[in-house]
KOLLOTI-517539 format. One line per 3 residues: number of its first residue (from 0); their letters; for each residue x, y, z of N, C-alpha, C. Coordinates in steps of 0.02 Angstrom, whole numbers. Example, Ala and Ser with C-alpha at 12.3 -4.5 7.8 and 13.67 -1.06 7.14 Angstrom:
! residues 2
0) AS) 660/-284/390/615/-225/390/660/-165/390 ~ 642/-112/354/684/-53/357/645/2/394 $
***
This chain:
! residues 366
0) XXX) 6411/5051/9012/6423/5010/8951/6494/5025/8926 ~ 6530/4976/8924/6588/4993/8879/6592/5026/8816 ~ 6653/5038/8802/6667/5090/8748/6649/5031/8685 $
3) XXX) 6686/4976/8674/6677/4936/8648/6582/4918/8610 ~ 6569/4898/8670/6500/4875/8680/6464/4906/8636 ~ 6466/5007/8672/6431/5040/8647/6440/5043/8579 $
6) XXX) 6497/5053/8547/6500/5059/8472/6482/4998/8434 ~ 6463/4919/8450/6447/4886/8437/6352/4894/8420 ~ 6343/4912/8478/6280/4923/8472/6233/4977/8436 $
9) XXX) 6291/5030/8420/6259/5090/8380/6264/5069/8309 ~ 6307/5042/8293/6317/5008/8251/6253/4970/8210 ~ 6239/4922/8268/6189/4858/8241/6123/4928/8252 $
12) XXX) 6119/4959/8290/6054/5005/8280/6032/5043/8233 ~ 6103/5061/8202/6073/5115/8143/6096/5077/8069 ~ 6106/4979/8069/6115/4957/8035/6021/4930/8024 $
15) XXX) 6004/4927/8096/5943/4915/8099/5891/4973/8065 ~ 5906/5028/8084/5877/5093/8054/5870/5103/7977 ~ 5926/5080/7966/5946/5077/7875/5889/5040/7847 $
18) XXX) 5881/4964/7858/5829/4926/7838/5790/4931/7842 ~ 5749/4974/7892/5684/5005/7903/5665/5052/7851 ~ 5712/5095/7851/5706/5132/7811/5720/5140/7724 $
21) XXX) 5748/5067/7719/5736/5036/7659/5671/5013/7631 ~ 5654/4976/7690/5594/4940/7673/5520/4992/7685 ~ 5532/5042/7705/5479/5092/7710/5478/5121/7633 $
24) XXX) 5555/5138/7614/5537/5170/7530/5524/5111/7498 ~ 5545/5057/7516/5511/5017/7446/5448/4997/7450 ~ 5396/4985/7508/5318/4978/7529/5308/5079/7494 $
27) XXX) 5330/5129/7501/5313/5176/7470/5310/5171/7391 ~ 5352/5136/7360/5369/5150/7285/5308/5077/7265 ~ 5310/5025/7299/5258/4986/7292/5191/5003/7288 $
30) XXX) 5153/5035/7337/5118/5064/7356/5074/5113/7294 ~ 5149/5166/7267/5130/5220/7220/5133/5184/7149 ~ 5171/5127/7140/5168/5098/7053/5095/5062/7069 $
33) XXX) 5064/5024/7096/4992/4993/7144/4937/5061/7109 ~ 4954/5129/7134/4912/5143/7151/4904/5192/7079 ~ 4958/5198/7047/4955/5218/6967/4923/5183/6934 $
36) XXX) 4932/5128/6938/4898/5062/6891/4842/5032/6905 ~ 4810/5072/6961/4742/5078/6978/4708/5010/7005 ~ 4743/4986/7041/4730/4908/7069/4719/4923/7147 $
39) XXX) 4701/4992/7176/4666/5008/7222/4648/5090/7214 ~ 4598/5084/7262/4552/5161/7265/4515/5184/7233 ~ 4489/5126/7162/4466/5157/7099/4467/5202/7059 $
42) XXX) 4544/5219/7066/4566/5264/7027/4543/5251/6940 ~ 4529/5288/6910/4533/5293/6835/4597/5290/6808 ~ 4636/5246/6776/4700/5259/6739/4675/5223/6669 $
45) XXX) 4743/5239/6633/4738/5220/6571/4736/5149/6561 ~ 4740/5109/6595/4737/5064/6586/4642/5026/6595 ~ 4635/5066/6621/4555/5060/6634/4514/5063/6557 $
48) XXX) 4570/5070/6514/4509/5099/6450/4524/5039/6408 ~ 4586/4996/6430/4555/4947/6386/4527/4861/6430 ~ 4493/4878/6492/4482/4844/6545/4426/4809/6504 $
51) XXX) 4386/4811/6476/4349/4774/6426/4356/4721/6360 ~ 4429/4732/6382/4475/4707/6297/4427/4606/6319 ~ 4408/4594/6285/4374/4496/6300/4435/4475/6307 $
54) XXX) 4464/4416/6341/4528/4387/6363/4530/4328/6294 ~ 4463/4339/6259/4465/4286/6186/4506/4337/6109 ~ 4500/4399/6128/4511/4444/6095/4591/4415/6055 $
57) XXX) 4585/4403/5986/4654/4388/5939/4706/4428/5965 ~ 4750/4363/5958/4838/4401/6000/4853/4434/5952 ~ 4882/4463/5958/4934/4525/5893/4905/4591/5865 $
60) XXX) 4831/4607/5890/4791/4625/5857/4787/4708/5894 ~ 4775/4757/5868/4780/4831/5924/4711/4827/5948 ~ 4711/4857/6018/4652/4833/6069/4584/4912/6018 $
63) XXX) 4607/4932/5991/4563/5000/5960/4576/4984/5884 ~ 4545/4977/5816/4545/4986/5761/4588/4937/5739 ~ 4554/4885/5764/4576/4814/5766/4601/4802/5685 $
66) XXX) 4549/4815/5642/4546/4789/5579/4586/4865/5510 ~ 4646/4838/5490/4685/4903/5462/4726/4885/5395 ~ 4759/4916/5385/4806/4880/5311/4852/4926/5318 $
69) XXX) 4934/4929/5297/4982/4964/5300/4979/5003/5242 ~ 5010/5073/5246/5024/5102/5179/5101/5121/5187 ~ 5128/5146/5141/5190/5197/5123/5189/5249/5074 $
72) XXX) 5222/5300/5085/5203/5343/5065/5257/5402/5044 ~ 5234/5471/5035/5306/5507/5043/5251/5585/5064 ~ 5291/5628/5107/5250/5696/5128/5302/5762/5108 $
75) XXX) 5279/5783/5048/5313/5857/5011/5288/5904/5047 ~ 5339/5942/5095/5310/6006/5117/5320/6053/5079 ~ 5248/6084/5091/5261/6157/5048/5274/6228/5045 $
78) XXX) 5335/6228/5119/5355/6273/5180/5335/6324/5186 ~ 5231/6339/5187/5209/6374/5227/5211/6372/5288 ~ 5221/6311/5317/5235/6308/5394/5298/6331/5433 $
81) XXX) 5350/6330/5386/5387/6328/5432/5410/6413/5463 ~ 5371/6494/5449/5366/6519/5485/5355/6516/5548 ~ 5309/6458/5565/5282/6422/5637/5290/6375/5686 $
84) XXX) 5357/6353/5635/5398/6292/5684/5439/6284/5651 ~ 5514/6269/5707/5549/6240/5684/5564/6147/5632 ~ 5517/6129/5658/5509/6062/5642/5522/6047/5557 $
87) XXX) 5594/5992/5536/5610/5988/5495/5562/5975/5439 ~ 5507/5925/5446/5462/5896/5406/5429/5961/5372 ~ 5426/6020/5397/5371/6056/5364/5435/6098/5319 $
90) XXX) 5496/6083/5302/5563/6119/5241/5577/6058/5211 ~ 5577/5996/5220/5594/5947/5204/5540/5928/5143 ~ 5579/5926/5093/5519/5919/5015/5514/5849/5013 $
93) XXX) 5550/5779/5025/5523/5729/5037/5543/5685/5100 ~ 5474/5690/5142/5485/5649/5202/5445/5590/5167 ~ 5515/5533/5209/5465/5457/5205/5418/5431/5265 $
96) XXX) 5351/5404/5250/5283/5412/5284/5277/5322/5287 ~ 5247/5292/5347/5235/5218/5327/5170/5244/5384 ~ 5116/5218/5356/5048/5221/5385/5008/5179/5406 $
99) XXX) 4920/5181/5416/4881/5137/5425/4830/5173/5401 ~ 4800/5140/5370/4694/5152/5364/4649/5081/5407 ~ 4605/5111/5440/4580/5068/5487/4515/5091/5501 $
102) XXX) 4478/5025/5527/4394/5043/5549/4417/5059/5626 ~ 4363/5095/5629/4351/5137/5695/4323/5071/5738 ~ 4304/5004/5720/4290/4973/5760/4356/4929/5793 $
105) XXX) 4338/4901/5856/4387/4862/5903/4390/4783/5862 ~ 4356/4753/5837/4338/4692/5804/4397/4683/5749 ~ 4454/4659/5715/4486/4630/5682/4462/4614/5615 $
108) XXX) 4376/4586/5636/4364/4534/5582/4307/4587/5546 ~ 4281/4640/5571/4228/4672/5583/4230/4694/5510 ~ 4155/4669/5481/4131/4703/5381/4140/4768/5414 $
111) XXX) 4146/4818/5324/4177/4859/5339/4111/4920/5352 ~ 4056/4870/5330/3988/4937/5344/3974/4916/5423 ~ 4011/4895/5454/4004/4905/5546/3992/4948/5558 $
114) XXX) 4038/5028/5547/4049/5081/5567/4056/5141/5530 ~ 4034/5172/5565/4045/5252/5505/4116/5269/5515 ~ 4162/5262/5571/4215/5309/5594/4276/5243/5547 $
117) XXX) 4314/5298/5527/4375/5274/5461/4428/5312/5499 ~ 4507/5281/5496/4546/5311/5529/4598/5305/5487 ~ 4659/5365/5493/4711/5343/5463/4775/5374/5493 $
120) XXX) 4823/5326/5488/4870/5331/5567/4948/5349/5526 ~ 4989/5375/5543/5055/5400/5495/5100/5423/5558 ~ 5172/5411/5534/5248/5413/5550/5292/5435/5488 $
123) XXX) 5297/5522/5509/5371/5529/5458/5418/5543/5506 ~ 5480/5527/5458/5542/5507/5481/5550/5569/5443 ~ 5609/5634/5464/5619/5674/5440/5683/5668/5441 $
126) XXX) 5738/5705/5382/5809/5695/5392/5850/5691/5431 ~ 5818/5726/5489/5859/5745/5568/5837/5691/5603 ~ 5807/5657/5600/5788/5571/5619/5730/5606/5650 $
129) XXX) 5720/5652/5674/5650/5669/5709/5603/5627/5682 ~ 5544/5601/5733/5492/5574/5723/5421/5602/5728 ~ 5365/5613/5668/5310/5637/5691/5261/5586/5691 $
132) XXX) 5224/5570/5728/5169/5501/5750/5112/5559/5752 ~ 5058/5531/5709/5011/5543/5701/4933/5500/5692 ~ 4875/5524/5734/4810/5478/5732/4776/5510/5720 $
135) XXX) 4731/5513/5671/4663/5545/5628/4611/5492/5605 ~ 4567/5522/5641/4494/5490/5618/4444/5551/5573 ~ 4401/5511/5514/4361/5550/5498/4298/5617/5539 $
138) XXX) 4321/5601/5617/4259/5624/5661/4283/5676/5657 ~ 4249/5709/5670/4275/5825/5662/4301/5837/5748 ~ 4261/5809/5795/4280/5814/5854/4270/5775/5905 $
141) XXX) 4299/5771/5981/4287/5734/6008/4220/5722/6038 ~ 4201/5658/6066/4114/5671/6111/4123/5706/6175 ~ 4172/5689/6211/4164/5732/6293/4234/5779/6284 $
144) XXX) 4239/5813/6340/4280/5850/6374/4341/5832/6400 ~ 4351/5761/6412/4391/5712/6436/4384/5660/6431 ~ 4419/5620/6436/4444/5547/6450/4379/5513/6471 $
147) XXX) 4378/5546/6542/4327/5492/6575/4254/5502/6560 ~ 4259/5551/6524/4184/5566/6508/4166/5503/6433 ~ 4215/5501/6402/4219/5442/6371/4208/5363/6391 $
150) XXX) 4235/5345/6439/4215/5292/6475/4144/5287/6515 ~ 4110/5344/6514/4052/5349/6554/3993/5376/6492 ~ 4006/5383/6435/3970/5367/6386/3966/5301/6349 $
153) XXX) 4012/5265/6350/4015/5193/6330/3967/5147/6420 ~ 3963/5195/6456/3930/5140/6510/3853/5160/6509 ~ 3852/5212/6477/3772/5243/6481/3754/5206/6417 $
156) XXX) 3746/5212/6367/3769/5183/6291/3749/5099/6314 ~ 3759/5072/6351/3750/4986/6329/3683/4967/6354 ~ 3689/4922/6298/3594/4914/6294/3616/4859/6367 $
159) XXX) 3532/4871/6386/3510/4832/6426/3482/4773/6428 ~ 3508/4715/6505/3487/4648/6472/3399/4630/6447 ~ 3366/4697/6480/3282/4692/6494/3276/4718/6421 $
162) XXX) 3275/4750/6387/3267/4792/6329/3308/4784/6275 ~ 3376/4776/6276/3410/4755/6234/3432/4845/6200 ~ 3401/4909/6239/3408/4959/6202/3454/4998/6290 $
165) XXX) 3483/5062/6277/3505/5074/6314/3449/5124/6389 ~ 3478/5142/6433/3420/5153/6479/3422/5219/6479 ~ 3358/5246/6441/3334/5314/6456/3365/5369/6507 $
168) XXX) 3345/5355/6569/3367/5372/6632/3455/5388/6640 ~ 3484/5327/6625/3561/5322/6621/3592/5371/6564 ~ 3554/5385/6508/3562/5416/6473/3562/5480/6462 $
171) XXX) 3512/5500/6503/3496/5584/6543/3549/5591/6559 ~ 3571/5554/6621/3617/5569/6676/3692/5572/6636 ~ 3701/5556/6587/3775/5566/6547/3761/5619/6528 $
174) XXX) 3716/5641/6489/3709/5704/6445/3699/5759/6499 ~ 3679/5737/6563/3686/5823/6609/3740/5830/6630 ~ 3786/5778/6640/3846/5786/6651/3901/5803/6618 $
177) XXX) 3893/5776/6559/3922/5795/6480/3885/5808/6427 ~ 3856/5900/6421/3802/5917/6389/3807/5907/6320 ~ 3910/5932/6320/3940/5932/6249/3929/5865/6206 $
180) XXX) 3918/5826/6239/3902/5746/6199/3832/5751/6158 ~ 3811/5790/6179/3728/5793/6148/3743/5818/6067 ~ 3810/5844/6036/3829/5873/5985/3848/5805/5931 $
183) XXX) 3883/5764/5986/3912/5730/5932/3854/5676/5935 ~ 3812/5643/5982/3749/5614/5957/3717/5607/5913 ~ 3727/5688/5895/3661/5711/5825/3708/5714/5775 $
186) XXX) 3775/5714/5773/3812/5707/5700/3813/5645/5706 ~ 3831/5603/5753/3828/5508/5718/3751/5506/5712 ~ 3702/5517/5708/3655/5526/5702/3628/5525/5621 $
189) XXX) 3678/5580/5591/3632/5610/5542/3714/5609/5474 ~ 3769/5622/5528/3848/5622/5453/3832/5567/5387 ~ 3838/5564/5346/3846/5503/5305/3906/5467/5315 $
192) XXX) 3903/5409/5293/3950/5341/5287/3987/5370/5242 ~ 4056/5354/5268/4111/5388/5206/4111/5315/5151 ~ 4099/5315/5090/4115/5237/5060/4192/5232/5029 $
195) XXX) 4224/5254/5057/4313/5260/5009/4350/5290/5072 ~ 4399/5254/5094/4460/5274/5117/4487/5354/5092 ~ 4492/5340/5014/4519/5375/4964/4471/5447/4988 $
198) XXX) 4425/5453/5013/4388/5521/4991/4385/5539/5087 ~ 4388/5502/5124/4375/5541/5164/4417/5578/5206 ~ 4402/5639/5246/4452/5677/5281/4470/5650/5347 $
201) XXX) 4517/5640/5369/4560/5644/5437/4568/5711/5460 ~ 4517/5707/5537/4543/5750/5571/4607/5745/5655 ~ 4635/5776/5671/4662/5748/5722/4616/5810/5767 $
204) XXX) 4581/5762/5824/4555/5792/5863/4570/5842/5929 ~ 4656/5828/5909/4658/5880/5988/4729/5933/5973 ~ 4732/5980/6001/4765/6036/5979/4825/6037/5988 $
207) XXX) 4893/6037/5964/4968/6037/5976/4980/6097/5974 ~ 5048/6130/6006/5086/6186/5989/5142/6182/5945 ~ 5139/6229/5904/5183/6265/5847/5265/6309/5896 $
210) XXX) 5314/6278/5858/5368/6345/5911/5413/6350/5838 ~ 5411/6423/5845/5457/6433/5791/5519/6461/5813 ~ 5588/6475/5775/5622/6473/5777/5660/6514/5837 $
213) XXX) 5598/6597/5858/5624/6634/5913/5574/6629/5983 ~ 5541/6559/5975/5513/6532/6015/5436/6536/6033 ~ 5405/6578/5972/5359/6576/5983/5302/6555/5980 $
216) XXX) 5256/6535/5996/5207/6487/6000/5137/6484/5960 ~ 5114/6437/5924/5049/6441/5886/5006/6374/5890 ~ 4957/6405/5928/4909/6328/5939/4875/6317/5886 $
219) XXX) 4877/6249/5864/4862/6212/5798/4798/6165/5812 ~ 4783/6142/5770/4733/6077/5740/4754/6049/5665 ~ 4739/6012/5665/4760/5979/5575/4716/5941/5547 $
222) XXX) 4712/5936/5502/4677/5889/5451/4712/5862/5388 ~ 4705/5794/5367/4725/5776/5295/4650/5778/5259 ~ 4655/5816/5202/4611/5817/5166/4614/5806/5091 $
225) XXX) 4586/5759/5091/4585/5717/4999/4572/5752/4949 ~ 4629/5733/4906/4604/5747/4828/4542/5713/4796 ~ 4507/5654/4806/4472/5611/4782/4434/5661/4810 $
228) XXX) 4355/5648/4779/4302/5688/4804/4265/5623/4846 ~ 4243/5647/4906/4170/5612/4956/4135/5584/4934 ~ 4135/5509/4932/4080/5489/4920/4032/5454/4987 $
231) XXX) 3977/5444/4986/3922/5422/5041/3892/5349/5000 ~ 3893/5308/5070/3841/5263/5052/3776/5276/5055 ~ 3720/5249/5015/3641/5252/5044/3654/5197/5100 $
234) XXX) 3592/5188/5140/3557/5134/5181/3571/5069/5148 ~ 3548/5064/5084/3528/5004/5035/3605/4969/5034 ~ 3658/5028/4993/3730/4996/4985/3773/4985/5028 $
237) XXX) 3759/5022/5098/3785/4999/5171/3762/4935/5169 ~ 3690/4891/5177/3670/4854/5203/3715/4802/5146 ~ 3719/4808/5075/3739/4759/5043/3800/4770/5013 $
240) XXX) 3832/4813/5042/3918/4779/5021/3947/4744/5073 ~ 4014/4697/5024/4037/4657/5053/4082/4675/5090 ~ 4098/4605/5134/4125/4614/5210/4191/4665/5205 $
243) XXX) 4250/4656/5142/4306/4695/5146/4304/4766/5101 ~ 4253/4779/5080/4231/4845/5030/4273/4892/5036 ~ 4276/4917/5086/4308/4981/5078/4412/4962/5068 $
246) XXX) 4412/4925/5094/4495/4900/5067/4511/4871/5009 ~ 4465/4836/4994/4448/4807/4922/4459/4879/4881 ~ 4417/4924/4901/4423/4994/4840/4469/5032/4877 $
249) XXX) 4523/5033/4911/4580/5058/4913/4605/5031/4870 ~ 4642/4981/4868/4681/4939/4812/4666/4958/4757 ~ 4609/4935/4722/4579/4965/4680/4620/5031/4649 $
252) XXX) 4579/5077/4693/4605/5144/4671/4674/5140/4661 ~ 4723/5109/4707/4797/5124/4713/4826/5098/4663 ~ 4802/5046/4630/4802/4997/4558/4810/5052/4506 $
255) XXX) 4768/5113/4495/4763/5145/4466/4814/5230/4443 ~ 4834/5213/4527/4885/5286/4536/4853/5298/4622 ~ 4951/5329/4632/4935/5366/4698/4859/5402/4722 $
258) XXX) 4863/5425/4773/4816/5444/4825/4840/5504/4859 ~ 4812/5554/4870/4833/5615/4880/4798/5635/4939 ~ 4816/5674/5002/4809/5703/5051/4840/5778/5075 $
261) XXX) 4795/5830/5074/4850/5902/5096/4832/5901/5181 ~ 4890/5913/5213/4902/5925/5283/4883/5987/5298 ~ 4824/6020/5309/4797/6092/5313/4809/6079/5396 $
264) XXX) 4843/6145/5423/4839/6176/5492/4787/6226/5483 ~ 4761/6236/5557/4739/6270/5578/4727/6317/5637 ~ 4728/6372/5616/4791/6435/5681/4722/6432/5738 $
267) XXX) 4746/6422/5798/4709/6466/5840/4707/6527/5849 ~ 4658/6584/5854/4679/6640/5904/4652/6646/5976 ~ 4667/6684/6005/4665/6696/6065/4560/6691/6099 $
270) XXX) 4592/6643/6159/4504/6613/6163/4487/6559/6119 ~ 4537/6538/6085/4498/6462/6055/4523/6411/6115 ~ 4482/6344/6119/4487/6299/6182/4526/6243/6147 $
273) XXX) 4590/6258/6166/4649/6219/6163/4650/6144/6189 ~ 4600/6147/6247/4601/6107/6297/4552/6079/6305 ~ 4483/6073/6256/4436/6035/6237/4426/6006/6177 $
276) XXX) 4438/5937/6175/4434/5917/6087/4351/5906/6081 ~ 4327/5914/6123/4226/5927/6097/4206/5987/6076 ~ 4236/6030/6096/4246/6108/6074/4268/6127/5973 $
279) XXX) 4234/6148/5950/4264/6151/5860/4280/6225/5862 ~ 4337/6255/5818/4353/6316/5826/4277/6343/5758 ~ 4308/6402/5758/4259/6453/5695/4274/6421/5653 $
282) XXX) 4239/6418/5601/4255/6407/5536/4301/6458/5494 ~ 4306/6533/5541/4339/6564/5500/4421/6578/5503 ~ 4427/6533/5538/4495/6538/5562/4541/6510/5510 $
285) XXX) 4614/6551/5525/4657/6540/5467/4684/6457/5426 ~ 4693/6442/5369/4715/6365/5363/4783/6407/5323 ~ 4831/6347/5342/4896/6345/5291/4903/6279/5262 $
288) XXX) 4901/6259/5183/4916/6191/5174/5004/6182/5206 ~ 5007/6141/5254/5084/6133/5251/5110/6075/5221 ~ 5092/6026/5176/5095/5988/5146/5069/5952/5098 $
291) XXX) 5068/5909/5049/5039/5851/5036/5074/5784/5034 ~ 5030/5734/5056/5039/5674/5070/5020/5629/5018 ~ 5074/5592/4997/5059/5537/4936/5069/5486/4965 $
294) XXX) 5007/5459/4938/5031/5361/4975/5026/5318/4918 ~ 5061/5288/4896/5082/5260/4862/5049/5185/4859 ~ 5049/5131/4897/5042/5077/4903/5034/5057/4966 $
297) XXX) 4987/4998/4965/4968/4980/5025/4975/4890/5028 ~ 5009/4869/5098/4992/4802/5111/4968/4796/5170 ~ 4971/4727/5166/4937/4679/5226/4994/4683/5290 $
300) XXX) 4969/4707/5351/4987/4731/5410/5033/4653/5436 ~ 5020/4598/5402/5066/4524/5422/5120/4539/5408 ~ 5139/4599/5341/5206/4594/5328/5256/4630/5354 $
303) XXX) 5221/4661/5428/5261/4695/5456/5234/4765/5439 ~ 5289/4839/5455/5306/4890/5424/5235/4931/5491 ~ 5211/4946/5466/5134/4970/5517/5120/4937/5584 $
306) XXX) 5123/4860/5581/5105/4828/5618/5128/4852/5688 ~ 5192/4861/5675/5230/4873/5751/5243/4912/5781 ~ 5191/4964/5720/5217/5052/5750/5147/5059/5808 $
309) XXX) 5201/5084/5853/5125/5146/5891/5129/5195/5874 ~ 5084/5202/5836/5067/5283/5822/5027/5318/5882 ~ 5068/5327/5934/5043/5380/5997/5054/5435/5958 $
312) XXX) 4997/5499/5956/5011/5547/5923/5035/5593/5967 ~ 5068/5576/6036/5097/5614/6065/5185/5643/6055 ~ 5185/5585/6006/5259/5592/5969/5267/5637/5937 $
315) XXX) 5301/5694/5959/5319/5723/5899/5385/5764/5891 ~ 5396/5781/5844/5465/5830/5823/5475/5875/5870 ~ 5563/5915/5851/5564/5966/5900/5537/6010/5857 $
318) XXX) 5502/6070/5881/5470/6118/5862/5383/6121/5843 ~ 5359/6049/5867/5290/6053/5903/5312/6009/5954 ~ 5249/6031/6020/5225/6036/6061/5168/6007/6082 $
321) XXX) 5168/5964/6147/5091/5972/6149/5047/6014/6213 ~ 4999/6018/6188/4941/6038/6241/4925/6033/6274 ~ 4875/6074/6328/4866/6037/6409/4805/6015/6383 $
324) XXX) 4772/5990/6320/4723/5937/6324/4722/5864/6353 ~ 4684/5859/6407/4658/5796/6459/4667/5740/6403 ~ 4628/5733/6335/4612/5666/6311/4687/5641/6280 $
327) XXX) 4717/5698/6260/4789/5707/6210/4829/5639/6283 ~ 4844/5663/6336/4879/5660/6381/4878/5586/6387 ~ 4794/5566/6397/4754/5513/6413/4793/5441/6370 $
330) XXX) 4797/5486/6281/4798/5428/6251/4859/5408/6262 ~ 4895/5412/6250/4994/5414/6272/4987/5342/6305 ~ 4962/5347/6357/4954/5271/6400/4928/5227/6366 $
333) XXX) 4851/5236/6350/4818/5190/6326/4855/5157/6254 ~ 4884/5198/6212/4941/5176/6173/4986/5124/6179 ~ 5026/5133/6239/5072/5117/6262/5051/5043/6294 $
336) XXX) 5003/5045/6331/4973/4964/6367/4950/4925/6290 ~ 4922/4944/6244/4901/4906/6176/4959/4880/6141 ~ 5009/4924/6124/5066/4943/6111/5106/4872/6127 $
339) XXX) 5107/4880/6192/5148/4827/6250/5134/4752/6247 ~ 5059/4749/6246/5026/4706/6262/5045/4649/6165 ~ 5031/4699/6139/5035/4664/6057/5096/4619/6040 $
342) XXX) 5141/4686/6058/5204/4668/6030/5228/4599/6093 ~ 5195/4598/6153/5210/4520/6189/5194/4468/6149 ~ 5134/4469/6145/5091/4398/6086/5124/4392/6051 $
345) XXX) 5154/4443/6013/5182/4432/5969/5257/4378/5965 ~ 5274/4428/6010/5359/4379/6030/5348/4326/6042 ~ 5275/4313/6114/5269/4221/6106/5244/4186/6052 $
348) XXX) 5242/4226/5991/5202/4169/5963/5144/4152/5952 ~ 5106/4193/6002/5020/4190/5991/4996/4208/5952 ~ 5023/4254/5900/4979/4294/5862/4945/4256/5808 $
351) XXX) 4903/4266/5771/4874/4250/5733/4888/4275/5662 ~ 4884/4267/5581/4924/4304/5548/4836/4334/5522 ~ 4791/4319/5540/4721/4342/5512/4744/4427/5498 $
354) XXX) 4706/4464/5452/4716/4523/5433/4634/4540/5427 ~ 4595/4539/5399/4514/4525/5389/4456/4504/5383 ~ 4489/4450/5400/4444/4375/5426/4459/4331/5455 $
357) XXX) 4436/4314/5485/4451/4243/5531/4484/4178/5521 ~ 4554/4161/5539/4555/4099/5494/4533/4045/5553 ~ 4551/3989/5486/4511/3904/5525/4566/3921/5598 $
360) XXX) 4512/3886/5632/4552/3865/5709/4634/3807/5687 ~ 4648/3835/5702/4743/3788/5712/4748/3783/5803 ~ 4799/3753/5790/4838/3723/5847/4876/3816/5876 $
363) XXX) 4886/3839/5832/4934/3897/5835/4897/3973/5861 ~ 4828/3980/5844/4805/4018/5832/4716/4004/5906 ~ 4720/3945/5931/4669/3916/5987/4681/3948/6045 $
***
């Protein structure tokens, strides 16, 4: 072969080689975004948790605690914390807070005696622009161990088309697998109905780390806990209040004067399970108030301000941390696809401006 020839041909060979080996990493990178997003092998991903969302389900609307109202607010720390972290918000005497209060149900339109579980969702902006994103529900702890143990209690859980009640059998088989669920059964079971926004506690269910200034570390839990005192519905006043009650008596109250919340931490020590939000620490373990939270006023989530926040509570400042908790990790995604998905409708146009009821069918809103 000529000299010529040959360099012609090594040429086109390892021009040929190149493309192969192009097209091998990109069938690889195809392959692995495919196989994240769980569209083979039956993988479990986050996107699997809102695989139930109805395709009738209102555009604009968050695929979890559908039905909410915005607040604002302001959070005075009262720098017991900040032995335990650097994080500005806990020296900072007024951080500005823009929030949510919301039913624990997926439904938009959903009366507010649907559900026992009350949530309330918050973002401070601290001077250093740091951001803390935060999600608290009234529940003390989680039902499973993980993620998927969650998805496999919502499949044991649905009534059947023969009975209309869920299946005995199917129901065993969750609880031997996830014994810890048998705990929170008997508290939705037996907790009372919180009847006021205003009175009930937010817990955040899964554990962050604390780093303070020479780096050292303190595993946390938190709670906002109300100035207003607890009140409970009976049976009777569940069954007969009206559809917007409990937002109706937010206003109310807020008509009257702020609303008060203290941000109590709570220290782990050594051997508490960091890494199970079904797990509850001692009761005797240390609290620091590191704040209180004033909210001031509340609107309608149409006017913006709340609407567009994700509050992934994986957000947070420098000087916390998070945990190797499974569900913590879990939600980040599932956030993020609701998140994604909203703020699209939104841009086209689909959304609906409904806030707690349904409006008439339009051209805009079909």
């Amino acid at each position: 072969m000529k000299k010529n020839s040959l360099v012609t041909y090594l040429k086109r060979k390892r021009v040929l080689l190149i493309v192969i080996g192009i097209a091998l990493i990109s069938a690889t990178l195809v392959l692995a975004f495919a196989y994240t997003a769980g569209l083979f092998g039956g993988r479990i991903t986050t996107q699997t948790f809102l695989q139930d969302t109805p395709k009738t389900y209102p555009a604009g609307y968050r695929r979890a605690h559908g039905k909410g109202i915005c607040f604002e607010g302001t959070f005075r720390a009262s720098g017991q914390a900040v032995p335990y972290s650097i994080a500005r918000v806990f020296a900072q005497q007024n951080v500005p807070v823009i929030g949510r209060f919301s039913l624990g149900s997926p439904d938009p339109y959903a009366p507010d005696n649907s559900t026992r579980t009350v949530s309330m969702a918050a973002m401070l902006t601290a001077d250093d622009g740091e951001q803390w994103r935060m999600k608290l529900n009234n529940e003390p702890f989680f039902a499973t161990r993980d993620a998927e143990g969650f998805l496999k209690q919502m499949e044991a859980y649905k009534p059947t088309s023969a009975t209309g009640i869920p299946d005995p059998a199917r129901v065993a088989a969750f609880l031997k697998e996830y014994p810890e669920a048998q705990k929170y059964v008997e508290w939705d079971a037996t907790a009372p109905w919180t009847r006021s926004f205003a009175g009930a506690q937010y817990n955040v269910i899964n554990s962050f780390i604390l780093i303070d200034a020479n780096g050292k570390k303190q595993a946390v839990r938190w709670s906002m806990v109300p100035h207003a005192p607890f009140t409970s519905w009976s049976v009777s006043q569940r069954e007969e209040a009206s559809h917007d009650f409990l937002f109706e008596d937010l206003k109310k109250r807020l008509e009257k004067g702020s609303l008060y919340w203290d941000l109590v931490l709570t220290l782990a020590e050594p051997g508490d399970p960091v890494n199970d939000p079904s797990q509850v620490w001692p009761e005797n373990r240390r609290q620091i108030v590191a704040g209180t939270l004033e909210v001031s006023h509340v609107f309608d989530q149409t006017k913006g301000g709340c609407r567009d926040v994700n509050f992934d509570p994986t957000r947070v400042p420098k000087g916390i941390t998070l945990s190797d908790d499974p569900v913590l990790a879990a939600r980040a995604g599932i956030y993020s696809h609701s998140h994604s998905d909203r703020v699209r409708e939104i841009g086209y146009g689909k959304a609906t401006d409904a806030v707690g009821k349904p409006q008439k069918e339009t051209s805009r809103n079909k």
